[in-house]
DRENMARLO-108645 format. One record per residue (C-alpha): x, y, z. Coordinates in steps of 0.001 Angstrom, whole numbers, always signed. Example, Ala and Ser with C-alpha at 12.3 -4.5 7.8 and 13.67 -1.06 7.14 Angstrom:
<site <+12300 -4500 +7800>>
<site <+13670 -1060 +7140>>
This chain:
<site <+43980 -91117 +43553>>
<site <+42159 -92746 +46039>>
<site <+42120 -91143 +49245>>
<site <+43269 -93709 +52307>>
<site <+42875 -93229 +55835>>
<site <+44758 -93706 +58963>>
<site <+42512 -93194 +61789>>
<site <+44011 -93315 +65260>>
<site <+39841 -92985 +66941>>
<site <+38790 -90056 +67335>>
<site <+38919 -86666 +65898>>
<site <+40108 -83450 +67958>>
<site <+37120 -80602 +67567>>
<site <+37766 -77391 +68687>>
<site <+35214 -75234 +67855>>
<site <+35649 -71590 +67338>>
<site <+33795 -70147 +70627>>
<site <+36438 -72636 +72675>>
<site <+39260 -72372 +70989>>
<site <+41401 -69133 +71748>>
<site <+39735 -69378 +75196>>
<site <+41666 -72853 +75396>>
<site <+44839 -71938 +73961>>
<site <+45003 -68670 +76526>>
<site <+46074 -71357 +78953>>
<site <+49440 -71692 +77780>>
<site <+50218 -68102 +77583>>
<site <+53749 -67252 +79419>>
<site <+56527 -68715 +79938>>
<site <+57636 -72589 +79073>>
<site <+56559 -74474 +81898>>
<site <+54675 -77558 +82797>>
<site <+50935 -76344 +83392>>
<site <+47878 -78526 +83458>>
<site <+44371 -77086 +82132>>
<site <+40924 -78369 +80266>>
<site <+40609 -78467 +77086>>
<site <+36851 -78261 +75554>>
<site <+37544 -80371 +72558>>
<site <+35208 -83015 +72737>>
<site <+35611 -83550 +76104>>
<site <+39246 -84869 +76068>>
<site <+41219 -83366 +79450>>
<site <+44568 -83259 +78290>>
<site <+48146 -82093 +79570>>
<site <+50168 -79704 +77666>>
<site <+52791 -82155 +77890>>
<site <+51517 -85701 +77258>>
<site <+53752 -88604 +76565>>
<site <+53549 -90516 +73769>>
<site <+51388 -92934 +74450>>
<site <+48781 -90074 +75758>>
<site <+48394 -88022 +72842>>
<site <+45068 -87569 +71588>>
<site <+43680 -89202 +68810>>
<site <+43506 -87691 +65721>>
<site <+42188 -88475 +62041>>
<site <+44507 -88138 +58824>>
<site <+44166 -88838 +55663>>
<site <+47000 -89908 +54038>>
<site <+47371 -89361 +50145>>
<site <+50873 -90793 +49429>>
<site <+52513 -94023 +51168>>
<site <+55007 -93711 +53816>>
<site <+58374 -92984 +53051>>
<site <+60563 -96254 +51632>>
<site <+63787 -95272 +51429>>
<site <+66052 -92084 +52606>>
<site <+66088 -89569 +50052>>
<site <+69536 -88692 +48302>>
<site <+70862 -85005 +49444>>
<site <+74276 -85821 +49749>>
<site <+77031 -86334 +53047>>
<site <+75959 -82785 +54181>>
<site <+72493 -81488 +53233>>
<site <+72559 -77757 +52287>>
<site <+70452 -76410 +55137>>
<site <+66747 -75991 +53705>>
<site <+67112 -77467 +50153>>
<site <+66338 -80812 +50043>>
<site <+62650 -82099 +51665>>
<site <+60796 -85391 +52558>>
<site <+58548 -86223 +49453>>
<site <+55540 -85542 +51673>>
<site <+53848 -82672 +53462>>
<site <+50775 -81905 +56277>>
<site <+48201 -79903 +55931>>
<site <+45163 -79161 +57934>>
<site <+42718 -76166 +57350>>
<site <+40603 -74077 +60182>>
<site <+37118 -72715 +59382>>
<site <+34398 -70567 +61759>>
<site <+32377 -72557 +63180>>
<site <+34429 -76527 +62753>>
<site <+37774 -75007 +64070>>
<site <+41370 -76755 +62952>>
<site <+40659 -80180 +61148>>
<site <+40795 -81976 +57800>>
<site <+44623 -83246 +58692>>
<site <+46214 -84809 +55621>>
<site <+49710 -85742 +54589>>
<site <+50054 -85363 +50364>>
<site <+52447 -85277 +48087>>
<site <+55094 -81955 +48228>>
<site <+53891 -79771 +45979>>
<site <+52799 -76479 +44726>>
<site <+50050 -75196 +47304>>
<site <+46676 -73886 +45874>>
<site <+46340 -70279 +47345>>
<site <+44420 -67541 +45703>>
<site <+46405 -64556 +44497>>
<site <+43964 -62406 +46726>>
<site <+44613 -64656 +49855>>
<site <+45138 -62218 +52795>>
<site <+48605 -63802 +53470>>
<site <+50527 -62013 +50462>>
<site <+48642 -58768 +50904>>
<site <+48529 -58350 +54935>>
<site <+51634 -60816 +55924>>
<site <+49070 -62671 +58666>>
<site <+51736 -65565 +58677>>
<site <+53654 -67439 +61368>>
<site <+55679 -70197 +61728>>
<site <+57739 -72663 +63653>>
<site <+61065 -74683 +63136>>
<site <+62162 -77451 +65522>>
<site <+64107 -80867 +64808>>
<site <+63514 -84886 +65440>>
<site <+67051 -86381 +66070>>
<site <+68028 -89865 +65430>>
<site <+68526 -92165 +68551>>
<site <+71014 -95267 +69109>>
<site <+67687 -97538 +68766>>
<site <+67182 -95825 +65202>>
<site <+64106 -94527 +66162>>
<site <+63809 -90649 +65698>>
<site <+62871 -88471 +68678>>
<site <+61740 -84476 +68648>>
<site <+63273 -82039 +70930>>
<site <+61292 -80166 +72920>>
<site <+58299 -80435 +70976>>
<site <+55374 -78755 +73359>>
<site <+57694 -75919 +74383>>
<site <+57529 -75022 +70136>>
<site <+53782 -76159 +69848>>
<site <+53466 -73182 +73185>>
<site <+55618 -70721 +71374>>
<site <+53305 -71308 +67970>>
<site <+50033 -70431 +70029>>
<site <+51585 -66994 +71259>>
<site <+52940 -66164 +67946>>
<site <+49387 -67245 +66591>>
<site <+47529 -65118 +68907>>
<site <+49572 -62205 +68201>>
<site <+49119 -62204 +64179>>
<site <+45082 -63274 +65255>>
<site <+45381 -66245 +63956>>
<site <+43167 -69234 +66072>>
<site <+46036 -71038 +67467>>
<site <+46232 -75490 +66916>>
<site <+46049 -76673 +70056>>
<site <+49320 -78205 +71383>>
<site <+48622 -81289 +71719>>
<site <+46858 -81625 +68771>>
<site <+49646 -79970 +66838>>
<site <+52393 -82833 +68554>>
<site <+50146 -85275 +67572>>
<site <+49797 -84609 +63899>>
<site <+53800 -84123 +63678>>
<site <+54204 -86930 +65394>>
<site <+52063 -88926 +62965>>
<site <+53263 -86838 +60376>>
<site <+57468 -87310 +61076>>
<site <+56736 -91324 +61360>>
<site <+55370 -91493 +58368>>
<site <+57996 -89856 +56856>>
<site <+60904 -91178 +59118>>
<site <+62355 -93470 +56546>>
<site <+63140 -90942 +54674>>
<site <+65610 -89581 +56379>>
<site <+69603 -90698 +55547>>
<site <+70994 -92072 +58496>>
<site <+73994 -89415 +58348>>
<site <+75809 -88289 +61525>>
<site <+74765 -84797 +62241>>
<site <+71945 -84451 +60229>>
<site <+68258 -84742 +61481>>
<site <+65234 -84014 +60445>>
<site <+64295 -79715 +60654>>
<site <+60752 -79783 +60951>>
<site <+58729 -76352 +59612>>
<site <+55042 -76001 +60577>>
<site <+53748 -72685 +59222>>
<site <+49970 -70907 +59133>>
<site <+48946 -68437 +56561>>
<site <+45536 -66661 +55857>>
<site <+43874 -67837 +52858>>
<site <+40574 -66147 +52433>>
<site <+40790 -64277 +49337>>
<site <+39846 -60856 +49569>>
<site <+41244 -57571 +49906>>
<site <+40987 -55214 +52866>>
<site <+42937 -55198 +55684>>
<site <+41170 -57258 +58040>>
<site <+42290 -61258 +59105>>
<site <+41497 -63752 +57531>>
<site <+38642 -66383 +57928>>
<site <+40489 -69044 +56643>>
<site <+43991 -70401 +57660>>
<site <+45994 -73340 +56480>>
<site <+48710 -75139 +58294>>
<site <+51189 -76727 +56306>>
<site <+54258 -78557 +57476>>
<site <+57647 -79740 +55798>>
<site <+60395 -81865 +56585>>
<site <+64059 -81340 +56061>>
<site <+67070 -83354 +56472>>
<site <+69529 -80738 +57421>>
<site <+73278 -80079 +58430>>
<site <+74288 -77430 +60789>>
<site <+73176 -74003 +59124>>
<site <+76320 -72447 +59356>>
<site <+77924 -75938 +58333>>
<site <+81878 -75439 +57856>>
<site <+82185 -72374 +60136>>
<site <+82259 -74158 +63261>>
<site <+85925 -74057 +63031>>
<site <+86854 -70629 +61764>>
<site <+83718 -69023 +63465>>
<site <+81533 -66451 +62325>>
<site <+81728 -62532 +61294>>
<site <+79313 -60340 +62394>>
<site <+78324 -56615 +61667>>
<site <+76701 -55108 +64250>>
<site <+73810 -53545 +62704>>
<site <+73132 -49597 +63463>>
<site <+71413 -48441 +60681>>
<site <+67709 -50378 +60335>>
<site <+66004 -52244 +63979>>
<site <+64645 -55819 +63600>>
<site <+61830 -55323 +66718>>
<site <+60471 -52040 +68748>>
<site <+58385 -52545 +71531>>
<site <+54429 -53295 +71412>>
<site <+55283 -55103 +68169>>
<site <+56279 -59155 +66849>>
<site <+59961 -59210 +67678>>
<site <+58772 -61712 +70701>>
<site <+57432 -64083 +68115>>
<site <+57874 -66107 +64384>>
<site <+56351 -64188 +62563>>
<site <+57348 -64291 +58863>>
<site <+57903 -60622 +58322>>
<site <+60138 -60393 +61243>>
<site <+62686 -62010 +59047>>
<site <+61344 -60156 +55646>>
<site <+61825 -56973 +57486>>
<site <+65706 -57737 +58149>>
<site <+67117 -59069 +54711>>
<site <+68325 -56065 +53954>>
<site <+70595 -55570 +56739>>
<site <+71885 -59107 +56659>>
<site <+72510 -58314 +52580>>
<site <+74556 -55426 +53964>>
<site <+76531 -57683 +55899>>
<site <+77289 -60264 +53640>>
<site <+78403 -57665 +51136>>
<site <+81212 -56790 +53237>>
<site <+82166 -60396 +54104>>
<site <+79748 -60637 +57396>>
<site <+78163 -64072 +57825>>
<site <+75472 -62646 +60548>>
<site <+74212 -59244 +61914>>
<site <+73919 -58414 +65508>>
<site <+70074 -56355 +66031>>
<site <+70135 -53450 +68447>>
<site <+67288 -51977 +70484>>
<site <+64974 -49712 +68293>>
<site <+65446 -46472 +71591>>
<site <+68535 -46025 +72053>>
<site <+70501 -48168 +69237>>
<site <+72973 -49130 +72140>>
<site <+71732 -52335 +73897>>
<site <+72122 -56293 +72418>>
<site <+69135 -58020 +71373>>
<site <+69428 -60970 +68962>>
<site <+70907 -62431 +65458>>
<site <+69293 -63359 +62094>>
<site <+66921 -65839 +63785>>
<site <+69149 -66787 +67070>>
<site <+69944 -65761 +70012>>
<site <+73333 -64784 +71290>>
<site <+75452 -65057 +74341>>
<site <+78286 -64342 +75860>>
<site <+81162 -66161 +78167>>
<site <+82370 -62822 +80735>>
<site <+84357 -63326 +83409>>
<site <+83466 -67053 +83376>>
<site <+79586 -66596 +83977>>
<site <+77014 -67251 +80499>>
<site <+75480 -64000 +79871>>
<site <+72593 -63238 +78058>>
<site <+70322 -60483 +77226>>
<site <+67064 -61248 +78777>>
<site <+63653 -61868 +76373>>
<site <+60950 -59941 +76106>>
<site <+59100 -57808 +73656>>
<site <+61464 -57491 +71426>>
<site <+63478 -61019 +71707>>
<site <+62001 -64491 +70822>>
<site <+62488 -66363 +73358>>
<site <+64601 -69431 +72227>>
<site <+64595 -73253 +72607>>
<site <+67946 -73624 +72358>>
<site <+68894 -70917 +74422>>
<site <+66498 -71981 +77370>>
<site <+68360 -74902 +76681>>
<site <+71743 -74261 +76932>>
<site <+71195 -71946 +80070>>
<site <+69399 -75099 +81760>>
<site <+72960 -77412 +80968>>
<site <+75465 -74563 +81983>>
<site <+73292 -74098 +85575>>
<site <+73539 -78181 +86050>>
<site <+77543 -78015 +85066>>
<site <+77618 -75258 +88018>>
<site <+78346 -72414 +85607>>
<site <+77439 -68946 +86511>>
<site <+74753 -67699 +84004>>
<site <+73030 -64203 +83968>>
<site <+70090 -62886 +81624>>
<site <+70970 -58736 +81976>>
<site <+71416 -55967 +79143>>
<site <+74103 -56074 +77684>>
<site <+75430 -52427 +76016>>
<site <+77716 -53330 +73051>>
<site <+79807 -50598 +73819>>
<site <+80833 -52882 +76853>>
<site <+80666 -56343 +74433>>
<site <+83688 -54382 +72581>>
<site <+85335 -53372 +75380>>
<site <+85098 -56736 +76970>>
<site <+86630 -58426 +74172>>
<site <+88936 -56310 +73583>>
<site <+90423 -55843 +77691>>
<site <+89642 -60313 +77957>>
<site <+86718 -60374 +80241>>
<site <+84670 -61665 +77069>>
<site <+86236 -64566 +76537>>
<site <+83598 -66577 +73984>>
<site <+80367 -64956 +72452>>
<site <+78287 -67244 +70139>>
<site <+74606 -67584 +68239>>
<site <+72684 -70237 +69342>>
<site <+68852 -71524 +67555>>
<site <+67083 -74471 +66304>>
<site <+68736 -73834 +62521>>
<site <+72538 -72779 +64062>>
<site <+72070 -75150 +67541>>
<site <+76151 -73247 +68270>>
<site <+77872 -70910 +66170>>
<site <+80450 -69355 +67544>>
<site <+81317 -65675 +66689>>
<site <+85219 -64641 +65350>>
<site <+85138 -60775 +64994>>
<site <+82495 -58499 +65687>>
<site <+82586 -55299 +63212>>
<site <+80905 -52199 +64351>>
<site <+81734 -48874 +61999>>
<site <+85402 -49225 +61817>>
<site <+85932 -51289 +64990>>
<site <+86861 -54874 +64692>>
<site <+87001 -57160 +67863>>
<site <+88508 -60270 +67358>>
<site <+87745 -63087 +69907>>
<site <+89854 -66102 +70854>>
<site <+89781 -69331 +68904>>
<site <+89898 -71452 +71410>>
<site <+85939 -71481 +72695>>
<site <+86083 -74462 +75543>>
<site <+82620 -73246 +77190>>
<site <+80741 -73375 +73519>>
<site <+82467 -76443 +72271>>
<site <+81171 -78240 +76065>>
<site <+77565 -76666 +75895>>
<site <+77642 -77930 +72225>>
<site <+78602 -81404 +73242>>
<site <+76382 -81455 +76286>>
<site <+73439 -80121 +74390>>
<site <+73673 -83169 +71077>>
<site <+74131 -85294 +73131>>
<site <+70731 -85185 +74991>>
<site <+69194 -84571 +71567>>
<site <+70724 -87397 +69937>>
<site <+69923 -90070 +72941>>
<site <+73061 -90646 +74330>>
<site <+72644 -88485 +77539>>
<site <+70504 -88938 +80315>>
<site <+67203 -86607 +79843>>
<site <+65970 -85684 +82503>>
<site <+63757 -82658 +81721>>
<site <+62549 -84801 +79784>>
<site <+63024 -82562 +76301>>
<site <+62942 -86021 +74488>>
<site <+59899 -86967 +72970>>
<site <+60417 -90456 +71066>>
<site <+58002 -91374 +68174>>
<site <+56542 -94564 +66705>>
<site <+59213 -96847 +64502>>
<site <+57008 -97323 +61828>>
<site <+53973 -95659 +60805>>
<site <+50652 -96956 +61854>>
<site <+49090 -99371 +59758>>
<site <+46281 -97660 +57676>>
<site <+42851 -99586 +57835>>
C-alpha cells in the first residue's frame, strides 16, 4: 500500500540526552506549570490549546473513518475498536518519532521482546465525549499525558512528551471520529500504552519502546449496575501496592498482579474488591482500577494518594465539583473497621468507585469475612456528582477549569 502523509509542519525531536531531563518538569502533582522544552526549539506549555499544539508528522496508512462502526445500543466495555490504530517508536539517539495511524491489527513484537519477559509496560486510558456541536472533545487530556510521564519514568521508560502525546491523539481521535455511533452515553475510551521491544533476554530495559494507541466506543463499565449497585469483597488475603513500589502508577502488572483476588470475588458473587494497605491490612486504599469514596456525615471522604494509590482523574474531578457545590470533602485514612461501623450506625451514608472506565459506581454491600454491610439505595450525593461531572464532559456545562479540550471536525486534509 502506498504510504500517504499528513504533515501538519514540522516534526517534534526529542533527542535522548533532552528528553527525561524535559519530561522531569512535569513531575508532581496536576497543575498548570510552564517550562522549555529542547525539542527543536519549540517553547511550549504543558497545557496548550488547540490551536497551539505543536506540529507533528504522521503517516497515515488507512483513510479516515467513514462511517460509525456497528457495536450495538450499548457497547460491551473494551470489545469493539475503531478500525485504526497509532503507533510511534523511540530509539537512542532520534528519541519518540515515526507517528503513524494503520490498520488494527496483530502487532509485530519479537517473542524475546523485554515486555513479556520483564513486564516494562505502562499505559493510559482516558475518553473524548461527544458535544451538542457533534464535534468530540477529550477530558482532561494533559493531566493523563502528566500521569503517563510519571508512570513512564518509574518503569524507565523515556517518557512522550505531553504535548506531543495530545497532539498525536488529537490527530489520531479526528481521524477516527466518524467512527464513533452517535449513541447517548457512549464515547470514545481512548488506550495509549508503551512496551519494550528490544529482543533480548536479561533483565535490563529495553532500548526500544513502542507506543501504540486504540480507540473504543464504550458504555459505562459496570453498565446495568448503576441501579442495583455494586458488591464488593474487601480483600485481606493478597495487597495490590506496598510502598517504594508502582501502586502510584499504570503500570500493567499492577492489574496482572490483582486478578486473582478479583477472581476470588466474583466467585462468590462480588462485582469489585476493595485493596488494603500491604502493613497493617487495616487501612482503605483503592478498587480494581478506581478509586473509592465515601459520603460520612455529609462531607466526601477519601483516602488520600500516594505511593500506593494512583492518583485519579476522575476523582480529582469529582472532589473539584463537590468543593464548588459547597460540600465538605476530606482526603484522610480511612480504617475499614470504621467504613463498617459507619455504615452500619448511618454516618456512611453513600460509598462509591469512581475512574475513567466506571466514571460512578456506586457500592450496595461491602463483604468482609462474614460481615456484610448493606448501604442505602437511595445515593443523592453520587447520582448529583454523576450528573454534574457528564455534564461538563459531554458540553452541556460551563467548563471552567477548562478540562475540555475540543478537537478538529474533520481530519486534516492529507497533501
Amino acid at each position: 500500500m502506498r504510504i500517504r502523509r499528513a504533515v501538519l509542519s514540522t516534526t517534534i525531536f526529542v533527542p535522548q540526552r533532552h528528553g527525561l531531563r524535559h519530561e522531569r518538569r512535569w513531575r508532581g502533582r496536576l497543575k498548570r506549570r510552564r517550562a522549555a522544552c529542547e525539542n527543536g526549539g519549540v517553547s511550549t506549555d504543558p497545557r496548550l490549546p488547540p490551536d497551539r499544539l505543536p506540529s507533528v508528522e504522521i503517516e497515515e496508512w488507512i483513510p479516515a473513518a467513514a462511517k460509525p462502526i456497528d457495536c450495538g445500543p450499548a457497547p460491551a466495555f473494551g470489545r469493539h475498536f475503531t478500525p485504526a490504530m497509532l503507533l510511534a517508536e523511540w530509539r537512542s539517539g532520534s528519541g519518540w518519532g515515526g507517528a503513524r495511524i494503520v490498520p488494527r491489527e496483530a502487532l509485530r513484537v519479537d517473542p524475546a521482546a523485554v515486555v513479556f519477559h520483564y513486564g516494562q509496560a505502562v499505559f493510559e486510558a482516558f475518553k473524548a465525549h461527544r458535544q451538542p456541536d457533534g464535534r468530540l472533545a477529550i477530558f482532561r487530556p494533559w493531566d493523563h499525558a502528566a500521569r503517563l510521564v510519571r508512570s513512564a519514568e518509574r518503569m524507565a521508560i523515556p517518557p512522550v512528551p505531553p504535548e506531543y502525546l495530545v497532539a498525536l491523539i488529537a490527530r489520531f481521535v479526528a481521524h477516527q471520529a466518524k467512527a464513533l455511533p452517535d449513541l447517548p452515553g457512549v464515547p470514545l475510551y481512548i488506550r495509549p500504552v508503551l512496551i519494550g521491544t528490544e529482543a533480548g533476554l536479561g533483565i535490563r530495559a529495553s532500548s526500544e519502546y513502542l507506543l501504540f494507541t486504540l480507540l473504543s466506543p464504550v458504555a459505562p463499565y459496570f453498565a446495568g449496575r448503576e441501579t442495583v449497585g455494586l458488591r464488593v469483597l474487601v480483600m485481606e488475603d493478597f495487597v495490590r501496592a506496598s510502598e517504594g513500589g508502582t501502586g502510584a502508577i499504570k503500570a500493567a502488572g499492577n492489574y496482572g498482579r490483582s486478578l486473582l483476588g478479583l477472581s476470588r470475588a466474583k466467585a462468590i458473587g462480588c462485582d469489585q474488591v476493595i485493596w488494603l494497605d500491604a502493613r497493617e491490612r487495616a487501612w482503605v486504599e483503592e478498587m480494581e482500577g478506581m478509586n473509592i469514596l465515601f459520603v460520612r456525615d455529609g462531607a466526601l471522604v477519601t483516602p488520600p494518594t500516594g505511593e500506593t494509590i494512583l492518583a485519579g482523574v476522575t476523582r480529582d474531578s469529582l472532589l473539584a465539583i463537590a468543593r464548588d457545590e459547597g460540600m465538605r470533602v476530606s482526603e484522610e485514612p480511612v480504617r475499614i473497621d470504621d467504613v463498617l461501623a459507619g455504615i452500619a450506625g448511618g454516618r456512611i451514608t453513600e460509598a462509591f468507585a469512581a475512574g475513567t472506565a466506571a466514571v460512578i459506581a456506586p457500592i450496595a454491600e461491602i463483604l468482609r469475612g462474614g460481615e456484610s454491610a448493606r448501604l442505602p439505595s437511595e445515593r443523592p450525593v453520587a447520582t448529583r456528582l454523576l450528573a454534574a461531572l457528564t455534564a461538563v464532559q459531554s458540553g452541556r456545562a460551563p467548563d471552567p477549569r477548562g478540562w475540555r479540550f475540543p478537537i478538529a471536525r474533520e481530519a486534516p486534509a492529507l497533501r
